[in-house]
N, C-alpha and C positions, 0 to 999 in steps of 0.2 A: 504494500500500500504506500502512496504516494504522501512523502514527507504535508503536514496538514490535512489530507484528503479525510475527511469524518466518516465515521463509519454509524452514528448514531442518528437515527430518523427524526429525533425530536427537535423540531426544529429551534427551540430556544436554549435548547442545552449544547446546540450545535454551535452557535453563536456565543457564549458562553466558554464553548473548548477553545474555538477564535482567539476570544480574547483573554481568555490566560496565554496563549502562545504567543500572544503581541508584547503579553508585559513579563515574558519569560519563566513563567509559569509552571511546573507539573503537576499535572494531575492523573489519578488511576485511570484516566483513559491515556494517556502516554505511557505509564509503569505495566499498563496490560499489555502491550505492544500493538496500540491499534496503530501506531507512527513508527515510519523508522525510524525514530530516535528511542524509542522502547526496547530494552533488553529481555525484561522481565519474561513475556512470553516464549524467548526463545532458552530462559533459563529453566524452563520448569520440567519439573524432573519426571520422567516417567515411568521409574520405578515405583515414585511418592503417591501419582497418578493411578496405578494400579491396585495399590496396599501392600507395596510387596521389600518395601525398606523397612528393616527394622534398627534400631538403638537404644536397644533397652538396656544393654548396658557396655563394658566396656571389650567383649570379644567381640563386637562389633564396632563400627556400623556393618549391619551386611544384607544384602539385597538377593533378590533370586532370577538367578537366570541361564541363561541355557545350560552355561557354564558349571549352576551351582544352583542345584535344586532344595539344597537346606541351608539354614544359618549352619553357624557355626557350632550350635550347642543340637544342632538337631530338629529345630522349628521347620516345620514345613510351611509349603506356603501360604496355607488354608490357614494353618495360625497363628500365623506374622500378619495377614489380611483381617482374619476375625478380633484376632489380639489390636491393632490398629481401629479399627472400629467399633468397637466397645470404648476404647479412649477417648476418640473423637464424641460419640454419642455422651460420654459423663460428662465431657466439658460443658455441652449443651444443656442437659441436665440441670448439670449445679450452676450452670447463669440464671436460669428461669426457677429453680428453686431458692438462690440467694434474693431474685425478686419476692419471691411469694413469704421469704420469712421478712424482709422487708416489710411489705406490707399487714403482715400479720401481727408483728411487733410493735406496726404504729397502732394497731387497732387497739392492742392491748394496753399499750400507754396513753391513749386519747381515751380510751373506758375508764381509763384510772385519774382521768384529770391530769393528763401529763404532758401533757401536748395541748395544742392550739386547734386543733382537727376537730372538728364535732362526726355526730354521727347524721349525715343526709339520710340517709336509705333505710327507717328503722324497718321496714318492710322486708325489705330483702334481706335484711340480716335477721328477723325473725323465717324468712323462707329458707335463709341456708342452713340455720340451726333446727328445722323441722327436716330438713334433707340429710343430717347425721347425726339423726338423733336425738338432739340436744335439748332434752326438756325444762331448762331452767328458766323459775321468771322472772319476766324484767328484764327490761334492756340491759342493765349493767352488769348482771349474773348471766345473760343469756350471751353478751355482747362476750363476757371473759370466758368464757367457753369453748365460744367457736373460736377465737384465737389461740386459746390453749391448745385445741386440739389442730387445729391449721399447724401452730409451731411444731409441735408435736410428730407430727406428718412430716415435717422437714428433718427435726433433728432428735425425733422420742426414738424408741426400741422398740415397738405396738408389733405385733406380726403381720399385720397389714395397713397400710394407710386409712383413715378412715374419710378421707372424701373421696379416695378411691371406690371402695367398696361402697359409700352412697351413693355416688354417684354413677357407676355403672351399671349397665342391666343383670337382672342376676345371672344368667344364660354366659355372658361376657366375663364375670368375676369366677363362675362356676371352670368355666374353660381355661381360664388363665391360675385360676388355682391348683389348677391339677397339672398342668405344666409347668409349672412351679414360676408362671411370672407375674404373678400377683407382687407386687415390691410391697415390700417393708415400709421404714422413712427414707427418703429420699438418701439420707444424709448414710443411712447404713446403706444400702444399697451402692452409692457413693465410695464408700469406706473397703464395702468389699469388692466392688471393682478395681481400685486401686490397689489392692494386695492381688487379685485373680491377677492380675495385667504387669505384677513385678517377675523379673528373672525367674525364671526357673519355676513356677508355680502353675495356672492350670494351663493346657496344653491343646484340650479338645474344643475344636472349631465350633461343633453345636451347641456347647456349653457358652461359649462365650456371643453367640447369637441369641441365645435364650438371655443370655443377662444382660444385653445391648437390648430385647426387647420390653423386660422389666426394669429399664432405666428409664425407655420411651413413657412407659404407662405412666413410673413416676412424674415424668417432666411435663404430661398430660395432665395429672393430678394436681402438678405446681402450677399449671397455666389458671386449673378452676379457680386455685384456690387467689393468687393473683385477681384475675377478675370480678370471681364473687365478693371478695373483701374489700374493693377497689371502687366497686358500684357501693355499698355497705360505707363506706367514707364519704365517698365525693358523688354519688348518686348517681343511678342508670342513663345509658346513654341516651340521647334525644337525636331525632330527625333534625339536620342542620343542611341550608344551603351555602356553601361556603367557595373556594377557587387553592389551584394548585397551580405554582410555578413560581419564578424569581419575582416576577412584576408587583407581589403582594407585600413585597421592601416597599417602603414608603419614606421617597427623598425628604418629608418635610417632619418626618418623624425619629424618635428613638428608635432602632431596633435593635431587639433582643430573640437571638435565635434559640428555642431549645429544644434539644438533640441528645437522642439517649432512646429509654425503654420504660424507666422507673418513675411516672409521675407524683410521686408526693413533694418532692420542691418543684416541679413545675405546674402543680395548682395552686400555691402559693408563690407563684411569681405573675400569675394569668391576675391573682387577687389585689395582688399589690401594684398592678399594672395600674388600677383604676382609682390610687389612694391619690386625696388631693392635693395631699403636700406633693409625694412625687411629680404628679402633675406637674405641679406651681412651679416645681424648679426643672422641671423639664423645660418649659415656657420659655422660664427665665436664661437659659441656653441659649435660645434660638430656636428650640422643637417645637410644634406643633402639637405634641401628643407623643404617648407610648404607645411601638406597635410591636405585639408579641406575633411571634407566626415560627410553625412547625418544621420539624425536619423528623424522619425516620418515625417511630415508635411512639417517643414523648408526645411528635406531633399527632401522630393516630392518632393519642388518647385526648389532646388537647381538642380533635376536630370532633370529636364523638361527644362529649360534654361541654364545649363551649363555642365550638363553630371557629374555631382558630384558622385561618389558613393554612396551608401547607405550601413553604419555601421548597421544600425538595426532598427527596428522599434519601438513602446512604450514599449512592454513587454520587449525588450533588453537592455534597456539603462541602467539601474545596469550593467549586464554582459560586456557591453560596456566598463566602467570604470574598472570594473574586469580583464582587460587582460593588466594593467599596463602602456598602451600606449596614452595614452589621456592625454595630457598636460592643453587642457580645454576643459570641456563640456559646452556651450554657450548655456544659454536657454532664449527664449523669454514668449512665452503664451503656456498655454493649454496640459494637457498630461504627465506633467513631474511628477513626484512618488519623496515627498517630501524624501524617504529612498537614494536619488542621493548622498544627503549629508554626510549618514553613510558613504556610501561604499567607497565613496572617501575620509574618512577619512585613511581608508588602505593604500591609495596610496600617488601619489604625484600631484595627478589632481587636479586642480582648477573647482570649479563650480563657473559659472560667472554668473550672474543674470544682465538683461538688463532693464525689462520694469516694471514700477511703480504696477503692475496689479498680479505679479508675484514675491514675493521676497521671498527667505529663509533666516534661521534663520543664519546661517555659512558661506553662498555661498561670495565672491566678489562680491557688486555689481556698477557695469559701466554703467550707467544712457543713454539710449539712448533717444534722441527727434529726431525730422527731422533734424532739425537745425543743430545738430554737429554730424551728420552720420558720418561722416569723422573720427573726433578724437574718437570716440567711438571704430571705428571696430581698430584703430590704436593700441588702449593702451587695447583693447584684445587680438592683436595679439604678440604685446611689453610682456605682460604678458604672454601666453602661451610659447615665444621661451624665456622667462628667466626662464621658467618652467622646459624646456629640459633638462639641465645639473641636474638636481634632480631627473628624474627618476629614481625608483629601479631598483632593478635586479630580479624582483619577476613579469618577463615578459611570458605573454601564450599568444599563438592562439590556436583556433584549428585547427586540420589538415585538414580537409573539405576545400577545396578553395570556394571562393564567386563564385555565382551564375552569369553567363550572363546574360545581361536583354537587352530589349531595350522598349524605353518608350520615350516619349514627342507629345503625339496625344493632338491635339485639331482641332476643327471645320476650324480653316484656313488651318494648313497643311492637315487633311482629304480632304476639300474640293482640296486645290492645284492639290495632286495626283489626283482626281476624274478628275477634269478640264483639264489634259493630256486626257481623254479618249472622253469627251464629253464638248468644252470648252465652249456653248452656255447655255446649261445645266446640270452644272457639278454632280449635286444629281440625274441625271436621272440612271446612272449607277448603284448606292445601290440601287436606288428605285426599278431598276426591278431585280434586285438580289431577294429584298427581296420578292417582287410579285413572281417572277418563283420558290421559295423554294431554292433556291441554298443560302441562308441566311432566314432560317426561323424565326429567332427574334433575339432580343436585350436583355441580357440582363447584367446592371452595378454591380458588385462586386464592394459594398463600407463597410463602417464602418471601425472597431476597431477588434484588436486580442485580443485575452486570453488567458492564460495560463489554460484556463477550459477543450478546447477540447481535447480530444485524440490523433486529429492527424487534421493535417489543413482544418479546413471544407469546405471554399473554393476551397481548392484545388480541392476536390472531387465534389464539384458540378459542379466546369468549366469542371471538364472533362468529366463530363457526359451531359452536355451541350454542348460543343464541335463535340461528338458522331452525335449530332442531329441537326448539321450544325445552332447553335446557336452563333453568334458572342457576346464576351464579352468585355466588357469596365469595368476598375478597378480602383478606385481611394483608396489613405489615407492609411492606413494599410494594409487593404482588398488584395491592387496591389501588399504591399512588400510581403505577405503572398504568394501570388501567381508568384512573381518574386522567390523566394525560392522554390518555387514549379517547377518550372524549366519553368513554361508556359507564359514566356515573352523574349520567343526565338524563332526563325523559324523552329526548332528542333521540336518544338511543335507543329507547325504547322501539320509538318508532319507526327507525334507520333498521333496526339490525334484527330484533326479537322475530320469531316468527308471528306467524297471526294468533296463534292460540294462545300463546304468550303474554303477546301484546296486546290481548284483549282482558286475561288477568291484569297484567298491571295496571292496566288503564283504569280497570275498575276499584281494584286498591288506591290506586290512588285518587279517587274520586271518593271512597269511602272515609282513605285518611283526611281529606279535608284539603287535599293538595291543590283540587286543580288542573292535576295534568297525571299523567303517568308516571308511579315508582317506575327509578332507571329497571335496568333490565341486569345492574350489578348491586348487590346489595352489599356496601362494604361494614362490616362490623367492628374494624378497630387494629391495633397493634395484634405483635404475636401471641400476648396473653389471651386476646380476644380467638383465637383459635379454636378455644374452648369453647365459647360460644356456642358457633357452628355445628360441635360435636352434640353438644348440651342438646341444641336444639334438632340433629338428626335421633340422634337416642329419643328425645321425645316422640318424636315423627313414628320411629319403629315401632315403641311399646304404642303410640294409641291405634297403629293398624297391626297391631297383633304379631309383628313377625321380629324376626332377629336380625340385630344390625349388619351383619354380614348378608343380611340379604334385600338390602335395602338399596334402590336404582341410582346411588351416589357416589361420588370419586371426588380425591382432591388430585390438583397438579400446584407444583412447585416447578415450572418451567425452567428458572433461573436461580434455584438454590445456591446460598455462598456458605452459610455459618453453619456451626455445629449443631445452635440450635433448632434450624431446619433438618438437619441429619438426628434429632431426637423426637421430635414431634412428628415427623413420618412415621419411625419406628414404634414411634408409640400408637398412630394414627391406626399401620396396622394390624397392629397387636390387638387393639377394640375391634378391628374387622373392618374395615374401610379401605380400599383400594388405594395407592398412590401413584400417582406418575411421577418421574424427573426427569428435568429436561436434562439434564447430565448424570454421569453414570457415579457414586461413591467411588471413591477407591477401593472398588473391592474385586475388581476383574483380574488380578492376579493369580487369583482363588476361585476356583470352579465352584468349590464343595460350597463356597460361601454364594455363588451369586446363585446355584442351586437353591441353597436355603431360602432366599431372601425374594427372589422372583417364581418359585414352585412348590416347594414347601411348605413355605409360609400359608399359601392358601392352604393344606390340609389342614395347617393346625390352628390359623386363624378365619379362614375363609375369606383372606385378601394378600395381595400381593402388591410386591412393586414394579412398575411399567414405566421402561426407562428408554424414553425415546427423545433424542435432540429438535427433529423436524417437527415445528407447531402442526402444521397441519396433518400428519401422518399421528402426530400424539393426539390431535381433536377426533379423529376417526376412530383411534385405538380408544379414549372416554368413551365416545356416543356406542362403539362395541361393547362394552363392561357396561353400558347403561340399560343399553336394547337386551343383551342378553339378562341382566339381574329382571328387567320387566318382564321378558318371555317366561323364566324361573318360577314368576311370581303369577302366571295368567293374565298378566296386562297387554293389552294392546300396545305395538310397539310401532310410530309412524318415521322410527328414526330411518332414515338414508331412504326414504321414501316423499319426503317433502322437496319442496321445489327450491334451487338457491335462488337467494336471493343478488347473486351476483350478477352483469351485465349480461353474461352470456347463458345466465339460465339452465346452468346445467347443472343435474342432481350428484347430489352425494352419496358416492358409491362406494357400499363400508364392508370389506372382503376381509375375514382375517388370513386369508392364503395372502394377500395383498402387504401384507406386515408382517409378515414371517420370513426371515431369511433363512429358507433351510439348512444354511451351515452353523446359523445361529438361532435357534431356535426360542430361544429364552427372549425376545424383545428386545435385545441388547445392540447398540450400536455395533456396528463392525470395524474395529482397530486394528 
């Protein structure tokens, strides 16, 4: 590729890679090698690629290959691959379970008067403490409860989690107990990964797929527990119209970007945005006003409860800083590209580092705990508007305006709208949607973007998903990738949804009070919000009577990057939910392992992983796992039978001989 030549469709992030190149600039679309000046891609190792490096200790490093079918102590390759992913999957794990004790820990000191946090949601945290059990009354007895046992789940000894076991169906807890992947606390679980996975200890590749799956369920468990406690503080999400892209920087304003996963000082920076003193001395700067706006995860959660804009998502956050107008990018956990600190060396931005778990070498760091929520988000935002008056003059946008979006679905507002149409049984509505085909399946756009694809692969498979009256749910990246894509507007509805589809949402949204048509993507939030989706397919199953593995829904993860997409699949289909990815783990060094994990897996879970790079061969390969789970189930199935909606009118033609490479039989890419 030709020195500058862009290899990104979107046309404002294009203009954006521009001009960091003009002011000499890198960013991970140069360190990925989309330029010849990129190394990075040409440095990546294909050993590391396959799962098949090992260095666990000091007779190594040693890899496998034609040469040398064992390490040195004897490891095969199945368990230098399965051994490598199990590690990879705990990392993931313990991010989303050090969020969930996070959050469980504020609840417990805001119960106890120790914090500044009140409780919004007395509702839902009387529904989560009726969902494990938790009979005690009174908010404050019921509220220490369910925190106790939330922490508990993270880091007690219980033999099984217990928002696990509430939370899933019994069918689901019953089969995972007898396979022995029912996890613990996360935190044991954790603990014995980390001994399984030292020198010399266990060896057998199934064993150590079996415990990369009871790591998934845990990190599944830490997502509920994140989100359910998380609505229980700062209250369930709301239907918001809001915009995604750089242009929602605002030249006459403060800006403060924040960027992270962990919202509890970024609800206390949304709060203190609007105090009048800050104001006043914003003013008195030169500003206009305080303008908060989203990046990554924080921003999910910020757009889902306050309608915050979204600046960008991970791959954007350099270019973010790059347009001169960011007074502070505020990070919490997870996600952030240690290179923040160069680029804002350019500028006049402050990187602000908040949590013990996360610190750079240059950044400000402002120490947040529960306890002084308050002065924290104060003397961030005291810093950002003494920030103002230092801006340069070395200010860009691009000219693409930010994208419409609307976004804030979760299982209560879903259900609300339903419960206008049928208030005794408010899921009988989608139930028989989905029975009569006028909703042929489910299925969630989640994970991470990248700077690898050509062009947004999500985008391309919702709309051919779309085609085939497929309703989507989007969380984490995945939603902003597809909020850019333009399919988080009723526009879309009407652009892309099939007819059947689009005469549902037309009427949801006429029901909700909208006006026009729910989009045709329903996004529910960051990666905790995962759960969500889950939450509310497991609903979907028990009220039409069948088991989640046999339910006409799939998730894809197109552009997976972190680990903890590599745990929340596996945990995904350990409950029995099909996954796609658009790239392959590193585990193709190891038969026995992609054996496990793409054939296997179905006997003992009744889902698998479907690991296909080309969007549109991976949209066929969904609407297949969808058509077939309906036909399973005696549904009528109109999939690859409706008309595209493309220029040329030609139907979609869905063969699995068509996707089978017979030298590769498993779905797997051919390397």
């Amino acid at each position: 590729m030709k020195n500058g030549e862009i290899k990104n469709p979107d046309n404002a992030t294009d203009e954006m890679i521009r001009h960091a190149h003009v002011l000499g600039i890198e960013t991970i679309f140069d360190r990925n090698g989309n330029y010849s000046t990129g190394e990075c891609k040409k440095a990546k190792c294909n050993f590391g690629s396959r799962g098949i490096c090992c260095k666990q200790c000091m007779l190594g490093p040693c890899r496998i290959s034609g040469r040398s079918l064992k390490g040195t102590c004897g490891a095969s390759a199945d368990t230098i691959v399965a051994r490598n992913l199990l590690m990879m999957i705990g990392r993931g794990t313990a991010a989303h379970s050090s969020h969930a004790l996070h959050v469980a820990s504020t609840l417990l000191k805001t119960i106890r008067d120790n914090t500044s946090f009140t409780i919004k949601e007395p509702i839902k945290l009387e529904s989560v403490a009726r969902k494990i059990n938790c009979s005690e009354p009174g908010i404050k007895a019921m509220g220490t409860a369910v925190a106790e046992l939330a922490i508990s789940d993270i880091m007690g000894d219980e033999k099984y989690m217990r928002f696990a076991r509430s939370y899933y169906p019994p069918e689901v807890f019953e089969n995972l107990s007898k396979l022995g992947v029912m996890p613990g606390s996360a935190g044991r679980e954790l603990l014995d990964s980390g001994h399984e996975t030292s020198m010399g200890t266990m060896a057998d590749p199934t064993e150590f797929i079996l415990h990369s799956a009871r790591l998934g369920v845990a990190d599944i468990s830490s997502l509920i527990i994140s989100a359910e406690l998380q609505d229980v503080l700062f209250g369930t999400p709301k239907i918001f119209s809001s915009k995604i892209g750089f242009n929602v920087l605002e030249k006459d304003k403060v800006n403060v970007v924040i960027h992270g996963h962990v919202p509890l000082l970024s609800e206390k920076i949304i709060e203190f945005s609007e105090d009048p003193l800050l104001l006043e001395k914003a003013r008195s700067l030169g500003a206009s006003g305080i303008n908060i706006v989203g990046c990554c995860c924080t921003g999910n959660d910020a757009l889902m409860r306050h309608g915050i804009p979204i600046a960008g998502s991970n791959i954007h956050q350099e270019l973010i800083i790059a347009t001169g107008l960011a007074e502070a990018v505020v990070v919490d956990v997870q996600c952030i590209y240690p290179n923040i600190e160069n680029v804002a060396r350019h500028f006049h931005t402050k990187i602000i580092s908040t949590m013990k778990e996360a610190r750079f070498k240059s950044a400000q760091h402002i120490p947040f705990d529960e306890e002084n929520a308050d002065d924290a988000a104060k003397s961030i935002l005291n810093a950002a508007i003494e920030n103002f008056p230092k801006r340069g003059h070395n200010i860009f946008l691009p000219q693409e305006k930010p994208h419409d979006l609307m976004a804030g679905f979760s299982v209560e507002n879903i259900l609300g709208v339903l419960a206008a149409i049928n208030p005794q049984d408010p899921f009988k509505p989608l139930i028989e949607s989905i029975k009569s085909g006028d909703i042929n399946g489910i299925v969630l756009m989640a994970g991470c973007i990248s700077p690898e694809m050509a062009e947004s692969s999500q985008v391309v498979i919702v709309k051919e998903l779309l085609k085939q009256n497929v309703l989507v749910f989007s969380t984490g990246c995945a939603g902003q990738a597809c909020a850019r894509g333009g399919l988080l507007t009723s526009d879309a509805t009407m652009e892309f949804a099939g007819d059947k589809l689009k005469g549902i949402l037309k009427s949801l949204g006429d029901i909700a009070g909208l006006g026009k048509p729910l989009p045709p993507v329903w996004h529910f939030g960051g990666c905790v919000d995962n759960s969500r989706a889950i939450i509310l397919a497991i609903t979907l199953a028990q009220k039409m009577g069948i088991s989640l593995k046999d339910m006409p829904i799939a998730v894809s993860a197109s552009d997976w990057v972190a680990e903890k997409a590599a745990a929340i699949g596996t945990g995904t289909v350990a409950l029995g939910i099909t996954v796609h990815l658009g790239r392959a783990p590193p585990i193709l060094g190891g038969s026995e392992v992609v054996t496990l994990l793409t054939q296997k897996s179905e006997e003992l879970f009744g889902a698998r992983f479907i690991i296909e790079e080309d969007p549109i061969k991976a949209s066929k390969l969904l609407l297949l796992h969808i058509g077939n789970a309906r036909e399973k189930l005696g549904l009528s199935s109109s999939i690859g039978r409706h008309r595209s909606q493309q220029p040329d009118n030609e139907e979609i033609s869905i063969s699995p001989d068509e996707h089978t490479n017979p030298q590769n039989p498993l779905l797997l890419p051919t390397y």
